[in-house]
C-alpha positions as CSV (number, residue, x, y, z in Angstrom):
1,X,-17.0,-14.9,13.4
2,X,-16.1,-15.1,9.5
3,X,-12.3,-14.2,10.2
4,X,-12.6,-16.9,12.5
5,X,-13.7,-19.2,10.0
6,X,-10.8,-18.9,7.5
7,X,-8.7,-21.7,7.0
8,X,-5.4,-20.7,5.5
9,X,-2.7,-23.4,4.2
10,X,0.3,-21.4,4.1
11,X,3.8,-22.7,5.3
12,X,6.7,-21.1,6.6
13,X,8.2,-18.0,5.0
14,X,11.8,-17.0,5.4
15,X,12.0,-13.6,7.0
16,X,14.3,-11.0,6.1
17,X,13.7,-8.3,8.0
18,X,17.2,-6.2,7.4
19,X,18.9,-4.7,4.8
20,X,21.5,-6.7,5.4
21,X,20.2,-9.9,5.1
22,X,18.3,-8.8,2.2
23,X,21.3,-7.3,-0.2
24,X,24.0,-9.5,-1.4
25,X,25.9,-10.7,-4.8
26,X,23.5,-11.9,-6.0
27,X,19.5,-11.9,-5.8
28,X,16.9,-14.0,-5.0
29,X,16.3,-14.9,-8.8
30,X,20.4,-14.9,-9.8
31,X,21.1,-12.2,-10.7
32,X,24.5,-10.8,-10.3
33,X,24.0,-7.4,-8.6
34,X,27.5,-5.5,-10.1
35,X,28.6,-2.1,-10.1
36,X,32.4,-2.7,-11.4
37,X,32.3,0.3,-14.0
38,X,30.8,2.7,-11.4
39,X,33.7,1.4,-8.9
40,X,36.4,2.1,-11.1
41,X,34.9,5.8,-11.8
42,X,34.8,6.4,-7.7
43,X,38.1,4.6,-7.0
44,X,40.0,6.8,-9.8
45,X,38.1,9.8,-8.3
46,X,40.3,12.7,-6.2
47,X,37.7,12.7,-3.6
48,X,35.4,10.3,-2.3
49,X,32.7,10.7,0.2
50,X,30.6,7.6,1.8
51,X,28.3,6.8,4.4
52,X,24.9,4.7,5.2
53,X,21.5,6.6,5.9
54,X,18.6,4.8,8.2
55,X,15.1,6.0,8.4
56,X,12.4,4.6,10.3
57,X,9.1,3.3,8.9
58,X,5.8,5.6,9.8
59,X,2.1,4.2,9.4
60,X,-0.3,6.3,8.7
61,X,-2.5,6.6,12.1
62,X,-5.3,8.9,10.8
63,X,-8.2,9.7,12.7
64,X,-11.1,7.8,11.2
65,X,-10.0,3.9,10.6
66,X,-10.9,2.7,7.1
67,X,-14.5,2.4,6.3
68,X,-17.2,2.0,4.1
69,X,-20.9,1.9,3.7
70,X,-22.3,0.2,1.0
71,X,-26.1,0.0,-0.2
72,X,-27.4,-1.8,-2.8
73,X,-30.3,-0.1,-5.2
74,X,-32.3,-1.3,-8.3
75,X,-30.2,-4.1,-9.3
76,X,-27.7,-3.9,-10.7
77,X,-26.7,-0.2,-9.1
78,X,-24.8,0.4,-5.9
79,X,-24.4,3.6,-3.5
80,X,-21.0,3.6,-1.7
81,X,-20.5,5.8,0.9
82,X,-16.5,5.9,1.9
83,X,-14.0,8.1,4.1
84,X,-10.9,8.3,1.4
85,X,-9.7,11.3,-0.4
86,X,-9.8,9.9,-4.3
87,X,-13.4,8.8,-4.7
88,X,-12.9,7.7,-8.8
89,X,-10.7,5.1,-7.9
90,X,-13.0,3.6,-5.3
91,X,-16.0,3.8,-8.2
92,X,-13.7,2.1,-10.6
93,X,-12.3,-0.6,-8.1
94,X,-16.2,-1.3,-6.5
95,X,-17.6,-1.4,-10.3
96,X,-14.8,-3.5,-11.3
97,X,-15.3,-5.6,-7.9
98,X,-18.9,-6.0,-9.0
99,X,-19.3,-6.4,-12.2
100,X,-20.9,-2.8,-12.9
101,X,-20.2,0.3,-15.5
102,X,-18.9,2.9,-13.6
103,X,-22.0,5.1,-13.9
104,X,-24.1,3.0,-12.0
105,X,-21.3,3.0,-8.9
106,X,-22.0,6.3,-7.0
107,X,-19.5,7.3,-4.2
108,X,-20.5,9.4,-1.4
109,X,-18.1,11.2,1.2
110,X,-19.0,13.5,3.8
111,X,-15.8,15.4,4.7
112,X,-12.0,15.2,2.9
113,X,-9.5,15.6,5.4
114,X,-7.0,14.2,8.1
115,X,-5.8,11.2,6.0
116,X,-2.2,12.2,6.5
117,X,-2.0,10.1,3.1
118,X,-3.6,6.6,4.3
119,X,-7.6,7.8,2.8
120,X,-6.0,8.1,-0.7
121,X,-5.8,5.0,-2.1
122,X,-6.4,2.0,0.8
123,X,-9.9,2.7,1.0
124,X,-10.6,0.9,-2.1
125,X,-9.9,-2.4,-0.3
126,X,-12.8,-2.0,2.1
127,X,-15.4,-0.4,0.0
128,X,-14.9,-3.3,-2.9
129,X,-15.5,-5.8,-0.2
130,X,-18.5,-3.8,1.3
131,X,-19.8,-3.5,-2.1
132,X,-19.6,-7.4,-2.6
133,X,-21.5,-8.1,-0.1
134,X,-24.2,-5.6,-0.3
135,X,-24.5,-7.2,-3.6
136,X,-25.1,-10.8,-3.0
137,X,-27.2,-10.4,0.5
138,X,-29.4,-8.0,-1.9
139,X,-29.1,-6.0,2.3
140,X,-26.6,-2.3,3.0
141,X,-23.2,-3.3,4.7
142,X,-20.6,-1.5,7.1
143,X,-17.3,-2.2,7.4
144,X,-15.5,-0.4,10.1
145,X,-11.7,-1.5,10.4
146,X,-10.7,-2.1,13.9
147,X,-7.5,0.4,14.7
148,X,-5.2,-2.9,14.7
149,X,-6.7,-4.0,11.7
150,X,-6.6,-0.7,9.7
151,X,-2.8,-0.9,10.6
152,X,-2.7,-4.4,9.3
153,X,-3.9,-4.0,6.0
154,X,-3.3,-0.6,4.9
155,X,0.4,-1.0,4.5
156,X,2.9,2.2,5.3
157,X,6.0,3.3,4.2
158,X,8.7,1.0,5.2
159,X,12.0,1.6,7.1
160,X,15.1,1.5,5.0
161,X,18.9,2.0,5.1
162,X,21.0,3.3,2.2
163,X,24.8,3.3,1.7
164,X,26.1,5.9,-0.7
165,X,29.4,6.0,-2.1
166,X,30.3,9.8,-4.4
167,X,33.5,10.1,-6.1
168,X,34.4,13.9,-7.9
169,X,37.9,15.4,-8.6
170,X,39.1,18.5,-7.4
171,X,37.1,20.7,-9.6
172,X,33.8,19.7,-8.8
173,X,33.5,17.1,-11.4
């Protein structure tokens, strides 16, 4: 019901969604993107070697989507109980979040594990959130990610494509 309630004002935003689209002579903030000195070295080389390298993107699909529980105590101190692996960060992020020393921010976990990566630093997103609301209902509150999203908003690593170009001489060089 609140997601449906958000009003957002955003227009149109131009989408470049290959590499290349996204690489040319010059950026988007004008700057000239030149490599003459390194072509001269590679054209004057004996041997030159070149070719492009894709990889795929890969999210991180761990078990458990993102979650967090958090309960308020005797004001101002909160109790935050989180699946991530890197529990200072979320206790600096929630205090931060909420206006607390970090000593009066205590995170809880039950089990470290099956992350794959995506528990390290994400979590902090939903237990700062959790934490903010626990804090101005005065009541505990769960967030549980649905799978789709957990996808959404915890980002992964993004597919790419690099072109090399290696000059040497004869003798290794």
């Amino acid at each position: 019901q609140t997601a449906a309630a958000v009003k957002s004002q955003a227009g149109p935003v131009p989408n470049a969604h290959t590499y290349t689209i996204i690489v040319s002579p010059k950026d988007e903030h004008g700057n000239e993107n030149t490599q003459a000195e390194v072509d001269k070295l590679i054209d004057a080389s004996e041997k030159v070697v070149s070719d492009t390298v894709m990889m795929s993107g890969q999210g991180h699909f761990y078990f458990e989507t993102q979650n967090s529980l958090a309960v308020p105590g005797e004001a101002p101190k909160m109790t935050v109980h989180c699946s991530g692996q890197n529990m200072s960060l979320v206790q600096s992020v929630v205090a931060r979040a909420c206006g607390l020393p970090t000593n009066e921010v205590t995170v809880k976990v039950g089990r470290v594990g099956g992350g794959f990566g995506g528990k390290e630093s994400r979590p902090r997103f939903v237990a700062a959130t959790a934490a903010i609301a626990a804090q101005k209902t005065g009541r505990p509150v769960h967030i549980i990610l649905q799978r789709h999203d957990d996808m959404l908003s915890t980002g992964n690593r993004h597919a790419f494509q690099a072109t090399y170009r290696v000059g040497a001489t004869k003798a290794g060089k």
